[in-house]
PDB file of N, CA, C and O in Angstrom:
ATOM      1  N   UNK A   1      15.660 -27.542   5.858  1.00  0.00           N
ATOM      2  CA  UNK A   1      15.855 -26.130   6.198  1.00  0.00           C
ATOM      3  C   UNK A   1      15.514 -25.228   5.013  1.00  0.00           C
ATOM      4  O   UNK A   1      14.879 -24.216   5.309  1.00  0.00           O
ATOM      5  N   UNK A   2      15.846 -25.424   3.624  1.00  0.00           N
ATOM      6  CA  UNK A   2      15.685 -24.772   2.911  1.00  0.00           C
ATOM      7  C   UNK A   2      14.360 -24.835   2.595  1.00  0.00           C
ATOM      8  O   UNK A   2      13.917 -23.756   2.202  1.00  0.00           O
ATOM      9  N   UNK A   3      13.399 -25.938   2.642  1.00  0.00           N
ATOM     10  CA  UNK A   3      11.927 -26.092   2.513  1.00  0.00           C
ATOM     11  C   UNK A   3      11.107 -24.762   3.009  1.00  0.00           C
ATOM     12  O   UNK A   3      10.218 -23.997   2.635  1.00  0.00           O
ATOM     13  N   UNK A   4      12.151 -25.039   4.284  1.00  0.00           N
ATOM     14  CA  UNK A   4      11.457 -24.112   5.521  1.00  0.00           C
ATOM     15  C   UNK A   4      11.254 -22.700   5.635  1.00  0.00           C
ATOM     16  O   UNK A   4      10.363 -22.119   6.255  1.00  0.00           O
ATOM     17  N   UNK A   5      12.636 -21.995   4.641  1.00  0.00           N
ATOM     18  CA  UNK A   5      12.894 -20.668   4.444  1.00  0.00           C
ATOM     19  C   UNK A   5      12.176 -20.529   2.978  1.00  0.00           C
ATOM     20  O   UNK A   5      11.841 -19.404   2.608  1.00  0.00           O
ATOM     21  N   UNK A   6      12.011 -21.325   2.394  1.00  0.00           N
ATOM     22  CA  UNK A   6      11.076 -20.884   0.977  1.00  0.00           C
ATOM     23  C   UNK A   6       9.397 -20.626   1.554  1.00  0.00           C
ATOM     24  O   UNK A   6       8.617 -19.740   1.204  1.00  0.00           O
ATOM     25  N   UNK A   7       9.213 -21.602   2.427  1.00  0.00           N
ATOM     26  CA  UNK A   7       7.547 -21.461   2.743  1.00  0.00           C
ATOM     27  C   UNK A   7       7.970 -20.117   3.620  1.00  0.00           C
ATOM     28  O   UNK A   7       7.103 -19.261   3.448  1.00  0.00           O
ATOM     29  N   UNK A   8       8.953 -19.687   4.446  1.00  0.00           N
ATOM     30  CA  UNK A   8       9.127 -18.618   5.411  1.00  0.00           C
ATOM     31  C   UNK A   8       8.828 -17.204   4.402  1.00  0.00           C
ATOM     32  O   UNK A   8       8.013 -16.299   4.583  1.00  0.00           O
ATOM     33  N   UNK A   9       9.848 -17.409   3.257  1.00  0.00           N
ATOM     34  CA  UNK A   9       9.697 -16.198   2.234  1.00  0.00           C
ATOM     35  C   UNK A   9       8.306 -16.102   1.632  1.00  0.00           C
ATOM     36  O   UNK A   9       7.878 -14.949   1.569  1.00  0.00           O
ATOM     37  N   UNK A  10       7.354 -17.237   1.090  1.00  0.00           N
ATOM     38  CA  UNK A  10       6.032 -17.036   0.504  1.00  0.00           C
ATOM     39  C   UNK A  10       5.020 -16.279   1.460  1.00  0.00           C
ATOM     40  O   UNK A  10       4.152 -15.425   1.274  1.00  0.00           O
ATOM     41  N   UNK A  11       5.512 -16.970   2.579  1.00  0.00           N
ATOM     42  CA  UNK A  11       4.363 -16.459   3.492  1.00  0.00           C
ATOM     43  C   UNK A  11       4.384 -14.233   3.678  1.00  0.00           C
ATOM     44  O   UNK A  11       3.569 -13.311   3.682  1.00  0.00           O
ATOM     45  N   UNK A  12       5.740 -14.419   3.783  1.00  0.00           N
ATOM     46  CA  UNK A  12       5.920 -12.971   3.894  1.00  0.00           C
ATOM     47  C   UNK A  12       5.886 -11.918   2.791  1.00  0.00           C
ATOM     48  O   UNK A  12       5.627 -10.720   2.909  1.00  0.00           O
ATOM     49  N   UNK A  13       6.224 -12.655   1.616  1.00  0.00           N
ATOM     50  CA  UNK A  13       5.594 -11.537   0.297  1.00  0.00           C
ATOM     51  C   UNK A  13       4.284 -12.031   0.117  1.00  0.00           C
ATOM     52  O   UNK A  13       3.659 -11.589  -0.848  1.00  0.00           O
ATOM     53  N   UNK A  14       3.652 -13.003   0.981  1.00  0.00           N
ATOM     54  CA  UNK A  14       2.511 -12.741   0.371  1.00  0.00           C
ATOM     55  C   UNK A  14       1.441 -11.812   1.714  1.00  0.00           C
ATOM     56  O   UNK A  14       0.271 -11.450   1.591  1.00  0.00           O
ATOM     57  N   UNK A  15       2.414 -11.631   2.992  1.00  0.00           N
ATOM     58  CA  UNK A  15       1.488 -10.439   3.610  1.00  0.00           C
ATOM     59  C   UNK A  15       2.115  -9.004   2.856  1.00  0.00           C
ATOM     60  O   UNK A  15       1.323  -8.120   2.528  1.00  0.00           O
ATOM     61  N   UNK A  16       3.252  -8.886   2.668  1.00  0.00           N
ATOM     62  CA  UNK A  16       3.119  -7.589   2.241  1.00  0.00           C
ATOM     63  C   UNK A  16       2.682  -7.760   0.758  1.00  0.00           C
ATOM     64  O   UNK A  16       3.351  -6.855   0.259  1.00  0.00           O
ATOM     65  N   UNK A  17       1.892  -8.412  -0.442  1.00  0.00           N
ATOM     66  CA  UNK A  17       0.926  -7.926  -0.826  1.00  0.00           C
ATOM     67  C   UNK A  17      -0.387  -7.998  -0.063  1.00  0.00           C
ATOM     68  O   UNK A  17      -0.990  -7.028  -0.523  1.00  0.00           O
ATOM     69  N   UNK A  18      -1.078  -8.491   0.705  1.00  0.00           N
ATOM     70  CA  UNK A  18      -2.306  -8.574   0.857  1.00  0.00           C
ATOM     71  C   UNK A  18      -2.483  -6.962   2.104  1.00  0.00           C
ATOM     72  O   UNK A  18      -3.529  -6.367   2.367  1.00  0.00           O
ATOM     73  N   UNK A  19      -1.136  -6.671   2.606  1.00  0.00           N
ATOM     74  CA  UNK A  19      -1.186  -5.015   2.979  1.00  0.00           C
ATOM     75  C   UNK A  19      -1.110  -3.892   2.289  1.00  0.00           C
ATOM     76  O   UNK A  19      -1.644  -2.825   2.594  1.00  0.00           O
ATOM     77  N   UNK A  20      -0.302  -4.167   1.145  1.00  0.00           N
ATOM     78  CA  UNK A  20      -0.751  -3.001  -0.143  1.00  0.00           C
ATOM     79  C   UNK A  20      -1.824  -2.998  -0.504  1.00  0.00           C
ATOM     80  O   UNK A  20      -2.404  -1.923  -0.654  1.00  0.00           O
ATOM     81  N   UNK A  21      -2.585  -4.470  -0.823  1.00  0.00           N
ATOM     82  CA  UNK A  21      -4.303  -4.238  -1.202  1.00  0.00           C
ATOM     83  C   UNK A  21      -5.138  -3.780  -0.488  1.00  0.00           C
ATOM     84  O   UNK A  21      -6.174  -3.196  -0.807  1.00  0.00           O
ATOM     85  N   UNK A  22      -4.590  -4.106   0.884  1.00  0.00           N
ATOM     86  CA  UNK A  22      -5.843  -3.541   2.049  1.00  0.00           C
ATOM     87  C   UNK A  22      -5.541  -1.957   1.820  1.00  0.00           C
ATOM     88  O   UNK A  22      -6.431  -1.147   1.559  1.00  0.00           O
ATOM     89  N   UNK A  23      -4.215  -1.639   1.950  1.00  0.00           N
ATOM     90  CA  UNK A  23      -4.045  -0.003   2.313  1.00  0.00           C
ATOM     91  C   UNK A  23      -4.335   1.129   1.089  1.00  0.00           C
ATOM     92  O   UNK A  23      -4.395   2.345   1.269  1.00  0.00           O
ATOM     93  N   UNK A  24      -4.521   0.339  -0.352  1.00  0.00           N
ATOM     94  CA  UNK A  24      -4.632   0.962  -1.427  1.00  0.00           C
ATOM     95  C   UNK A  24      -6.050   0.712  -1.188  1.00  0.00           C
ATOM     96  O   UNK A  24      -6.518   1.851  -1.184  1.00  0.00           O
ATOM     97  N   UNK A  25      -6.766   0.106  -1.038  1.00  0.00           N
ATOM     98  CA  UNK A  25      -8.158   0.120  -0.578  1.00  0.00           C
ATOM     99  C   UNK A  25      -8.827   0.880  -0.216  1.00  0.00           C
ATOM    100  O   UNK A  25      -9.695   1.451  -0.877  1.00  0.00           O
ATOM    101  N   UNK A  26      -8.444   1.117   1.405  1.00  0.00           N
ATOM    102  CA  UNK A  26      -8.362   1.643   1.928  1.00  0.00           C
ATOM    103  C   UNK A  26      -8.610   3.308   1.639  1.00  0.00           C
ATOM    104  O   UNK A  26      -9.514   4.119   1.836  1.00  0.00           O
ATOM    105  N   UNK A  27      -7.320   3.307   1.083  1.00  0.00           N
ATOM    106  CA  UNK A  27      -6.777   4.871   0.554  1.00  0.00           C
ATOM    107  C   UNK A  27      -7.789   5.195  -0.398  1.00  0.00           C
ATOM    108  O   UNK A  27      -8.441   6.194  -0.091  1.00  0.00           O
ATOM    109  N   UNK A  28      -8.103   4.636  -1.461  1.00  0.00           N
ATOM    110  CA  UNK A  28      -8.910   5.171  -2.460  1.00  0.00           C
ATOM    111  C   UNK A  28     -10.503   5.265  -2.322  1.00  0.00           C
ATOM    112  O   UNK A  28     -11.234   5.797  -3.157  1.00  0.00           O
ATOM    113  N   UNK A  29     -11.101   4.397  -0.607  1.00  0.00           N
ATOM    114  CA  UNK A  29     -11.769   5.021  -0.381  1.00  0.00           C
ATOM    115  C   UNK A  29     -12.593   6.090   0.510  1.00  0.00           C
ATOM    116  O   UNK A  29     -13.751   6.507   0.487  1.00  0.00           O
ATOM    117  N   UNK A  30     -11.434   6.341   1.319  1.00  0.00           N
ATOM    118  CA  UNK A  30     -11.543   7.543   1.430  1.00  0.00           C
ATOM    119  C   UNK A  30     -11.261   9.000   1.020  1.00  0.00           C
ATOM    120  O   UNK A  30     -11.545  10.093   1.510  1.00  0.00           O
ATOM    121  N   UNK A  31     -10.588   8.583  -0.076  1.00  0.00           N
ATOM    122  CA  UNK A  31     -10.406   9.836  -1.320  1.00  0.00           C
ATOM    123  C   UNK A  31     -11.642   9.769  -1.843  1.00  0.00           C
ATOM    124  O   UNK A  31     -11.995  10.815  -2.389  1.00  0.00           O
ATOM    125  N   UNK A  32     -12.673   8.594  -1.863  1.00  0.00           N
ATOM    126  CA  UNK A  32     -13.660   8.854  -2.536  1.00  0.00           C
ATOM    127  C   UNK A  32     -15.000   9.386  -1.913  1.00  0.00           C
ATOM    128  O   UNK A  32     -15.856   9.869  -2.654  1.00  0.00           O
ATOM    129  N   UNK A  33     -15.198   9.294  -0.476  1.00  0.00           N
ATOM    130  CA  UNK A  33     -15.637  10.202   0.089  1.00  0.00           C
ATOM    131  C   UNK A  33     -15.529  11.169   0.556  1.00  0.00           C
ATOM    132  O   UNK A  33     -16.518  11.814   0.904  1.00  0.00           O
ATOM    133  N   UNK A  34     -14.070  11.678   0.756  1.00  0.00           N
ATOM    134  CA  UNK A  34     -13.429  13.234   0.592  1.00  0.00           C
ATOM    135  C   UNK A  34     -13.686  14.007  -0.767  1.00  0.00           C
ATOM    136  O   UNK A  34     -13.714  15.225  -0.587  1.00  0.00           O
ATOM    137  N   UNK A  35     -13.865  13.649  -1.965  1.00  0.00           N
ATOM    138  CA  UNK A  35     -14.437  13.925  -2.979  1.00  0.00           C
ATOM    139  C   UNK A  35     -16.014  14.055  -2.864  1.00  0.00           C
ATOM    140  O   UNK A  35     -16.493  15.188  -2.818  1.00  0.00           O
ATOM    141  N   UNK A  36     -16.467  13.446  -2.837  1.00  0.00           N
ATOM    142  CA  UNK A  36     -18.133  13.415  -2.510  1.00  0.00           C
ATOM    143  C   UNK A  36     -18.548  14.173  -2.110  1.00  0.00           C
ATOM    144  O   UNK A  36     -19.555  14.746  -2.527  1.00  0.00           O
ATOM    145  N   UNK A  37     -17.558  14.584  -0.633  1.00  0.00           N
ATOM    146  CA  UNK A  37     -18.315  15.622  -0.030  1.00  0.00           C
ATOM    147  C   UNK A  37     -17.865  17.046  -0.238  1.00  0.00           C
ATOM    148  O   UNK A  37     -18.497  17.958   0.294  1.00  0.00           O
ATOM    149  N   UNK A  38     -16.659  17.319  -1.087  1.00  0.00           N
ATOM    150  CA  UNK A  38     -16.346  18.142  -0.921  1.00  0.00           C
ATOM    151  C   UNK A  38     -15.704  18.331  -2.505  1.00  0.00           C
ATOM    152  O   UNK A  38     -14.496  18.402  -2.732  1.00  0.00           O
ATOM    153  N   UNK A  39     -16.758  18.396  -3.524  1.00  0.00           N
ATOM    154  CA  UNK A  39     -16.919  19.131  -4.645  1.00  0.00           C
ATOM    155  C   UNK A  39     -16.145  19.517  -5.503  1.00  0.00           C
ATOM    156  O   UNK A  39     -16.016  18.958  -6.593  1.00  0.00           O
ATOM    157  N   UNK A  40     -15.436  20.663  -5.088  1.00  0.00           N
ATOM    158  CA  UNK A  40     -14.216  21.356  -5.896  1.00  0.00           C
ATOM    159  C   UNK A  40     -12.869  20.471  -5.489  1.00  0.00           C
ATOM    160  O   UNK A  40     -12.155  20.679  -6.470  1.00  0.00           O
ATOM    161  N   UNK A  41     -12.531  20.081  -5.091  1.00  0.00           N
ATOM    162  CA  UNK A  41     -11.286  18.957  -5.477  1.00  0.00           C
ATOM    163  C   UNK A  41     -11.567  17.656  -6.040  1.00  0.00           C
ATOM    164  O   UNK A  41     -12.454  16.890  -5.665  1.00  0.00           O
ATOM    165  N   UNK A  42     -10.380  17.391  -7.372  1.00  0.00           N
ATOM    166  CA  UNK A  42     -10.276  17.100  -8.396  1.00  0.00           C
ATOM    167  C   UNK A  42     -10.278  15.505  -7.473  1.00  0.00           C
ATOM    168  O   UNK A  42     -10.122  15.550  -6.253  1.00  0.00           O
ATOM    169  N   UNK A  43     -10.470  14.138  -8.189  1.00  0.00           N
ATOM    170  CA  UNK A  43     -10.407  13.160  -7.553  1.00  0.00           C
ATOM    171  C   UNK A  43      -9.171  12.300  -7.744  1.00  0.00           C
ATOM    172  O   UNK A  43      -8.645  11.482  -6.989  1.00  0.00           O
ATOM    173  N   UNK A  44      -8.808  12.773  -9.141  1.00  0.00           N
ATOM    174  CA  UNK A  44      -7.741  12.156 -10.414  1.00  0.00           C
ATOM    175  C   UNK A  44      -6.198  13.185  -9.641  1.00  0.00           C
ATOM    176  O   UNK A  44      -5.072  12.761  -9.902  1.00  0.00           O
ATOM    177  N   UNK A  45      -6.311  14.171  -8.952  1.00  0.00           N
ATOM    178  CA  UNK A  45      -5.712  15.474  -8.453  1.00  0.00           C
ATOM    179  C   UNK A  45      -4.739  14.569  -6.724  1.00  0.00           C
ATOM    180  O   UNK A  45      -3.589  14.207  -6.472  1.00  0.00           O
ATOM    181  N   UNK A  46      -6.051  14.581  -5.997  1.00  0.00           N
ATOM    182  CA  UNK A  46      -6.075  13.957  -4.548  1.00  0.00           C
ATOM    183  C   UNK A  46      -5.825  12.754  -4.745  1.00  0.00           C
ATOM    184  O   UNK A  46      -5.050  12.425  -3.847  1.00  0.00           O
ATOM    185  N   UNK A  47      -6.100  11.601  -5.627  1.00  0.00           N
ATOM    186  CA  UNK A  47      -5.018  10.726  -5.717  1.00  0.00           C
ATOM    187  C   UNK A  47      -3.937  10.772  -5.927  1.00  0.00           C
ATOM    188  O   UNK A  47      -3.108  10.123  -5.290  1.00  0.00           O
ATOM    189  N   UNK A  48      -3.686  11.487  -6.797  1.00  0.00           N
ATOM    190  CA  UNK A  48      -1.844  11.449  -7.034  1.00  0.00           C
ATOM    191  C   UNK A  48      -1.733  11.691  -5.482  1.00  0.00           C
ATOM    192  O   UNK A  48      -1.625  10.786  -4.654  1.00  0.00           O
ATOM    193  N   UNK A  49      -1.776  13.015  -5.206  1.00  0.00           N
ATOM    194  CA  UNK A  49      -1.131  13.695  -4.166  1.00  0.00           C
ATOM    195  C   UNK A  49      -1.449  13.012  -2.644  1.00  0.00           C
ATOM    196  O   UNK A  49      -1.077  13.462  -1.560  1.00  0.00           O
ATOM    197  N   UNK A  50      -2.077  12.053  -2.838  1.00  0.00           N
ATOM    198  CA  UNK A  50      -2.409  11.290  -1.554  1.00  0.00           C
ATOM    199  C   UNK A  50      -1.046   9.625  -1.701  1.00  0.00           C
ATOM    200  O   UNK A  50      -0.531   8.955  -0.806  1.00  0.00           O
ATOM    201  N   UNK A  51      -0.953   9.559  -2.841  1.00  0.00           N
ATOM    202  CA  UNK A  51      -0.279   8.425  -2.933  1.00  0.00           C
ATOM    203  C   UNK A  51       1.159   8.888  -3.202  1.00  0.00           C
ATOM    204  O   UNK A  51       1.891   7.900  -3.240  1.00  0.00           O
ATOM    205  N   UNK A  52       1.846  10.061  -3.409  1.00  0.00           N
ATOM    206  CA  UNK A  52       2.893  10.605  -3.422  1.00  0.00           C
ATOM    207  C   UNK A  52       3.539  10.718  -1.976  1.00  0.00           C
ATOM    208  O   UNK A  52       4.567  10.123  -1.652  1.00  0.00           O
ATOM    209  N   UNK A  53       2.917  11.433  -1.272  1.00  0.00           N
ATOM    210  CA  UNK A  53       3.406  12.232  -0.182  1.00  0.00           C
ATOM    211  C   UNK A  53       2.690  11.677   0.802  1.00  0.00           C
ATOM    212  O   UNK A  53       2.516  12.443   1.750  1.00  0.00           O
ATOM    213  N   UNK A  54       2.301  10.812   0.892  1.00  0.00           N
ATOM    214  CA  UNK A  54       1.293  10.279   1.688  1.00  0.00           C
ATOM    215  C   UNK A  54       2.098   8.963   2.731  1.00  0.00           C
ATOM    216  O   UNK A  54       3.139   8.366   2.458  1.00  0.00           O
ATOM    217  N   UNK A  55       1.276   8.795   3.884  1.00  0.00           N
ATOM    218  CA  UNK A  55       1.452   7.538   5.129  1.00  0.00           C
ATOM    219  C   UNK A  55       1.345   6.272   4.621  1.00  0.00           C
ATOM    220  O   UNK A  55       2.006   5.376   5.147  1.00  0.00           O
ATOM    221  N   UNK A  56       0.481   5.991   3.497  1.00  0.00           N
ATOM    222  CA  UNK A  56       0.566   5.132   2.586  1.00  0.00           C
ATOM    223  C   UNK A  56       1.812   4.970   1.604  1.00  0.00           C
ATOM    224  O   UNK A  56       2.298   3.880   1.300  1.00  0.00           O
ATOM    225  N   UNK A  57       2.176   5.976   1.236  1.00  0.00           N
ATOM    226  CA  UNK A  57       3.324   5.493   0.082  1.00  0.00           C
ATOM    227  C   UNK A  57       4.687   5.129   0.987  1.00  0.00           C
ATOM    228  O   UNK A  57       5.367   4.171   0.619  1.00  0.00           O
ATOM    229  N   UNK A  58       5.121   5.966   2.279  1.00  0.00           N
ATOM    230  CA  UNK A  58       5.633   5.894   3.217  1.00  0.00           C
ATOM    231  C   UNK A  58       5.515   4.121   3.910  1.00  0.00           C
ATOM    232  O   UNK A  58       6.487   3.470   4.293  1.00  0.00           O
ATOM    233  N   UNK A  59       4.783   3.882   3.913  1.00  0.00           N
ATOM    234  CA  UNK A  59       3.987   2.365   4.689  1.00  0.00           C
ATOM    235  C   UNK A  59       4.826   1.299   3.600  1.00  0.00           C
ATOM    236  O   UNK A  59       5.591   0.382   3.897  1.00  0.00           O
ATOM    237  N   UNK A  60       4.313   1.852   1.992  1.00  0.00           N
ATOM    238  CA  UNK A  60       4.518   0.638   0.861  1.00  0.00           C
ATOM    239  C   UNK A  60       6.035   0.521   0.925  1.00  0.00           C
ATOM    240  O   UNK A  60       6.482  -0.606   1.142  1.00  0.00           O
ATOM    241  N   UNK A  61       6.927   1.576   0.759  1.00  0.00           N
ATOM    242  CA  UNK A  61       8.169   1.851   0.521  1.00  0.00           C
ATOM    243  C   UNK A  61       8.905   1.100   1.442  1.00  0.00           C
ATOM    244  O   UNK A  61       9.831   0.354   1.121  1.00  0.00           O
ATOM    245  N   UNK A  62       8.302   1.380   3.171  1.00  0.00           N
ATOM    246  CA  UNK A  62       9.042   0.322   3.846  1.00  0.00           C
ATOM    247  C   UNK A  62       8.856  -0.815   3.564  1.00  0.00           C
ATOM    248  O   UNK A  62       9.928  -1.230   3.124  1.00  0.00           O
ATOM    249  N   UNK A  63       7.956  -1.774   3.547  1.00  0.00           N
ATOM    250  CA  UNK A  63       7.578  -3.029   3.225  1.00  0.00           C
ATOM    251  C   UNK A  63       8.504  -3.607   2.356  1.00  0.00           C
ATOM    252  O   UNK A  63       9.232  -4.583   2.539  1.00  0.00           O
ATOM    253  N   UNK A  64       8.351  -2.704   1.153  1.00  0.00           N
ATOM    254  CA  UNK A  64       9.183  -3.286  -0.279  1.00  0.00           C
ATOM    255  C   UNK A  64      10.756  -3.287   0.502  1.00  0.00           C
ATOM    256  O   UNK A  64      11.474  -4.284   0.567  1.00  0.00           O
ATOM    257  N   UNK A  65      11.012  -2.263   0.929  1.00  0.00           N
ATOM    258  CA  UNK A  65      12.929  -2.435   1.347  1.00  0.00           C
ATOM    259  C   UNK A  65      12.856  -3.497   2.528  1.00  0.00           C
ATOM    260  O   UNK A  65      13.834  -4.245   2.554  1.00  0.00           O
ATOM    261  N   UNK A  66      11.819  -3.737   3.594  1.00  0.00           N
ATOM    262  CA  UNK A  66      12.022  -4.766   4.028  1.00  0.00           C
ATOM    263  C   UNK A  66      11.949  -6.181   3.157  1.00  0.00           C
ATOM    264  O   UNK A  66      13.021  -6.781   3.083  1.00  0.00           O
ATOM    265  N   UNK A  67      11.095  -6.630   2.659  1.00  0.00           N
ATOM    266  CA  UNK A  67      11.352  -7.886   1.748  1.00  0.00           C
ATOM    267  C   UNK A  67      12.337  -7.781   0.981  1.00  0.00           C
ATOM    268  O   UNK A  67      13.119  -8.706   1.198  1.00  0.00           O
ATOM    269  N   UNK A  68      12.711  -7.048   0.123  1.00  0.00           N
ATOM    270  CA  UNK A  68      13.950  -6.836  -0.597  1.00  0.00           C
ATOM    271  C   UNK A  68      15.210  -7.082   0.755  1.00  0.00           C
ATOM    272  O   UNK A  68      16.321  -6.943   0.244  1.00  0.00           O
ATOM    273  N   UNK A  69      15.283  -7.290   1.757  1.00  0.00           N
ATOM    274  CA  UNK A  69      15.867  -7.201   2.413  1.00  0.00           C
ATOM    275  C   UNK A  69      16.173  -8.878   3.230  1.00  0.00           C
ATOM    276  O   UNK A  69      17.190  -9.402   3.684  1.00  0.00           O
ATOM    277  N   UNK A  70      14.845  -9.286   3.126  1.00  0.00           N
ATOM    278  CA  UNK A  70      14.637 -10.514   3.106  1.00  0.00           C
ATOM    279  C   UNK A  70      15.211 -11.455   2.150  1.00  0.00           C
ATOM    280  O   UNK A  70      15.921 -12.456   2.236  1.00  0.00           O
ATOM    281  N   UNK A  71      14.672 -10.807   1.227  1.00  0.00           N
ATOM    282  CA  UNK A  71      15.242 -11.822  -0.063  1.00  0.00           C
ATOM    283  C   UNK A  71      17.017 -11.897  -0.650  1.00  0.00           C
ATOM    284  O   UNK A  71      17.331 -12.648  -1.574  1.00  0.00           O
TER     285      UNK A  71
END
């Protein structure tokens, strides 16, 4: 049983990293074609403020209190 809940726990921190990589991915590139096309906003600016207040940081935050929750 305990075998069972250690492979249960690896498996699950290791999707919620491989969903932070996709969604930080993700995120930074379409900040980088929102930049591209549109000049006067800062790129170093729209990251912060995309990863602050953002569906993404919202997304990471749950994840982490769910595994923390797990563990």
């Amino acid at each position: 049983l305990s075998s069972k809940y250690s492979i249960y726990s690896i498996y699950s921190i290791a999707l919620v990293v491989e969903t932070f990589i996709i969604l930080y991915i993700l995120a930074i590139y379409i900040l980088y074609i929102l930049t591209k096309l549109s000049l006067s906003i800062d790129f170093l600016t729209l990251l912060y403020f995309f990863f602050t207040k953002s569906l993404f940081y919202k997304v990471g935050k749950y994840y982490i209190s769910k595994l923390l929750f797990y563990l």
